[in-house]
C-alpha positions, 0 to 999 in steps of 0.5 A, spaced: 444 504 465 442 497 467 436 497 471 441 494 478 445 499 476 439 505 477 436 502 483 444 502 487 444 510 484 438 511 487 439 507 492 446 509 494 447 516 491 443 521 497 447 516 502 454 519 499 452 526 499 450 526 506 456 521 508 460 528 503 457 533 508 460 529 514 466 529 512 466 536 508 463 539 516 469 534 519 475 537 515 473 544 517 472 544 524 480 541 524 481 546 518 479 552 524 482 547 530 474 547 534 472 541 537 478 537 533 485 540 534 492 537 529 499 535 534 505 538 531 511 534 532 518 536 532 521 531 528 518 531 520 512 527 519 511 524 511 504 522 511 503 517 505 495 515 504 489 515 500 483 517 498 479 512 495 478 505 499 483 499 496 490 498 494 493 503 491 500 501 493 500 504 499 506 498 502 511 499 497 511 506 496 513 506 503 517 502 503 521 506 496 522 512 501 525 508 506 530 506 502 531 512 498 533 517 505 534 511 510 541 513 510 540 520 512 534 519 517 533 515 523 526 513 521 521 511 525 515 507 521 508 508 525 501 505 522 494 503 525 496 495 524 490 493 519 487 487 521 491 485 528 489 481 533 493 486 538 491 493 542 494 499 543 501 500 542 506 494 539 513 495 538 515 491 532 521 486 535 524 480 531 518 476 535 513 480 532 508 476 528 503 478 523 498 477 527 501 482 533 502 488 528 498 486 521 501 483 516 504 490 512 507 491 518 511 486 519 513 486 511 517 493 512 521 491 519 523 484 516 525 488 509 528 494 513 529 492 522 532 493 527 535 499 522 528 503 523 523 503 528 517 500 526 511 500 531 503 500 530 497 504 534 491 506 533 491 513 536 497 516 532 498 522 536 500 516 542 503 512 537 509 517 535 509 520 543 512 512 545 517 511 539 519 518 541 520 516 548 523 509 546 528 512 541 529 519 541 534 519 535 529 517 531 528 524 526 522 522 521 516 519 522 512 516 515 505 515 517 502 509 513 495 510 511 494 516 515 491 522 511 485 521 514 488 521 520 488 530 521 490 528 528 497 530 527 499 534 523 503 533 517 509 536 514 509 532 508 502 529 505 503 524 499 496 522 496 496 515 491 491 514 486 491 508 481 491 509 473 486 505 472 482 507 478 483 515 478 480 519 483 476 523 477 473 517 475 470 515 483 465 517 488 464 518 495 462 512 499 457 508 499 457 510 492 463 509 490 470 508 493 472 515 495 473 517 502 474 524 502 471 529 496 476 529 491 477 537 493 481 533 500 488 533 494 488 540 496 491 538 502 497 534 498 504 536 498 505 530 492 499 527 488 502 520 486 499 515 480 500 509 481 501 502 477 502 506 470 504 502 465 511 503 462 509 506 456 504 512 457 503 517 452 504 523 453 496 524 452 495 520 457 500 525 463 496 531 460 488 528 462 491 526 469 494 532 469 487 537 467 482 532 472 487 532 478 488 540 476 493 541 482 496 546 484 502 550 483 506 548 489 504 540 488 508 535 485 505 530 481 509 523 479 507 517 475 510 510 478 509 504 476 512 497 478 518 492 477 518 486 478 523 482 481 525 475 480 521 469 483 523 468 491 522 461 495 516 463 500 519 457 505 526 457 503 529 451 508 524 447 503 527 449 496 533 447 493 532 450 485 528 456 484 525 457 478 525 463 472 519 465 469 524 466 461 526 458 463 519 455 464 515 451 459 509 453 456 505 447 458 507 449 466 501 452 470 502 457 475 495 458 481 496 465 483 494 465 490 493 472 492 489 476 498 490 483 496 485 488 494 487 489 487 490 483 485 489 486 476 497 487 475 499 481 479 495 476 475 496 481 469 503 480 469 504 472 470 499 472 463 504 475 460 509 470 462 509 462 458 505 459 463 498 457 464 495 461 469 489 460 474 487 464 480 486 463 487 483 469 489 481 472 496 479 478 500 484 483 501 489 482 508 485 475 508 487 471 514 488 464 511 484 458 515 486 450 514 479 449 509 482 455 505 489 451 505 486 446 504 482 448 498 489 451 495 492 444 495 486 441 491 487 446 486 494 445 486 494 438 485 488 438 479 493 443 476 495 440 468 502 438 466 509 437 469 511 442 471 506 447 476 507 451 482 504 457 486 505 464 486 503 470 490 504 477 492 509 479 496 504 481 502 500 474 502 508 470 502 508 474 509 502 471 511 502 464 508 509 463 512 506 464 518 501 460 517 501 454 521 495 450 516 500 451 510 501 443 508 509 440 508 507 439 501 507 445 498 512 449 501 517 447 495 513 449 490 510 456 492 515 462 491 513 470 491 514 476 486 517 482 490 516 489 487 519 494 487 516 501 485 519 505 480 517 512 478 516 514 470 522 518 467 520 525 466 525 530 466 522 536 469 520 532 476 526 532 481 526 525 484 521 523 489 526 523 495 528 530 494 521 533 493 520 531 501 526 533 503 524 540 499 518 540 502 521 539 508 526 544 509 520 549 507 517 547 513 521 549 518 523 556 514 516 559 515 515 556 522 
């Protein structure tokens, strides 16, 4: 081990094992219900979260369950807003800003609002009180990043891990990235694994399936991303817009991105024609008029004929609404969405139906 390494080891290890024991003690007195008491609530609540810190997805496989049962549920979609400027509760409405109820947010109401209810409080339990107030149709609650968040008890638990980053391979904080013990997947209804790529073999399934030994009652599944075509982030400023199968080899993209695990991203304009450069910036970034100014330099020092900058789907909301962006640029920055897809296992019913299921076996054994 190199010597830097040895000395955080040494360094951070002892903390872990003290952060561990805070939690283990945490999650017990919740379990018990002394000191800290779990809310139940009438209507359903699917929780989706994690356990490690970064991006596991979290956003769009949110995004996939509302589509999926938008049609037979009035959902309501409540999460603590990362990184607003706000307190308490907001209500997202079409005024809503990023910086009102954060960025992720605002990403889900502009896909799915006014069809949904979308709302942020740091105190979940208050949360979801007011947006049953405010709309007493609403009979779902998906609970973003919140599996943490024992306050409320969930009817359905959805916990993401990332291929290349499993929870197996990880440690508790500060040590490494993991939130809770890795025995905290006990308390999962389904265990998803994020960002596979396409073509995994079947060795590849079963050492997740021995290190996450879930239990029988849990379902395990492997998603993945699509990506869909480019989309203009400033669509009043763009008359024709370009196709990664059309661009020439010589054309240079700059990869804005602000997000925790910008890999796939940057893997997937790799695999395209273009010459890539990155921009890289910290997760849920909040883009001031020196980082603008620095995207547009980098952007004019880009070689050839053809160049235009892309980034995610979560910094294209961001961007929009930012008032530093340059006039300039507006027609040659164009988003990737995504879409979570689930790898085809024939035994697995689809990811919809193991809610509703879990769901219906709530309410038989209340």
């Amino acid at each position: 081990m190199p010597r830097n390494r040895l000395l955080s080891a040494l360094l951070l290890y002892p903390v872990s094992r003290l952060y561990g024991m805070g939690v283990a003690v945490r999650n017990k007195l919740f379990d018990q219900g002394i000191f800290f008491k779990q809310q139940e609530f009438k209507v359903p609540v699917v929780v989706v979260g994690n356990i490690a810190m970064g991006g596991t997805g979290k956003t769009p496989h949110v995004e996939y369950i509302i589509e999926a049962l938008r049609d037979r549920y009035n959902i309501g979609v409540l999460s603590r807003g990362y990184k607003r400027s706000t307190k308490g509760f907001v209500l997202a409405t079409p005024q809503s800003r990023p910086e009102d109820i954060g960025d992720e947010s605002y990403q889900v109401y502009r896909k799915f609002g006014p069809g949904i209810t979308v709302a942020v409080c740091e105190k979940r339990v208050d949360g979801i009180n007011r947006m049953l107030e405010i709309n007493p149709k609403i009979d779902l609650i998906l609970l973003d990043d919140a599996f943490q968040h024992r306050y409320v008890k969930p009817t359905v638990s959805i916990v993401l891990t990332e291929h290349n980053r499993p929870v197996f391979k990880d440690s508790l904080l500060p040590y490494g990235r993991l939130r809770e013990p890795r025995g905290a997947l006990n308390r999962a209804d389904i265990v998803i694994v994020t960002k596979c790529p396409p073509d995994m073999k079947p060795m590849q399934y079963r050492i997740f399936e021995e290190n996450l030994n879930l239990f029988p009652f849990q379902k395990l599944y492997f998603s993945k991303y699509n990506y869909g075509h480019l989309v203009p982030v400033f669509p009043d400023d763009v008359e024709n817009v370009p196709s990664f199968d059309t661009m020439e080899p010589g054309t240079s993209l700059l990869a804005v991105t602000g997000v925790a695990n910008p890999k796939p991203f940057v893997r997937y304009l790799r695999r395209r024609k273009a010459k890539v450069k990155l921009k890289r910036f910290g997760d849920h970034h909040n883009f001031t008029s020196s980082d603008m100014s620095e995207i547009e330099k980098e952007f004019n020092e880009l070689p050839g004929p053809g160049k235009f900058i892309v980034t995610t789907e979560k910094d294209a909301v961001r961007l929009f609404n930012s008032p530093y962006f340059p006039h300039a640029l507006k027609s040659a920055i164009f988003y990737v969405p995504i879409k979570v897809g689930f790898i085809d296992r024939s035994h697995e019913a689809p990811l919809e139906k193991a809610i509703e299921k879990t769901i219906r076996d709530s309410r038989l054994f209340k």
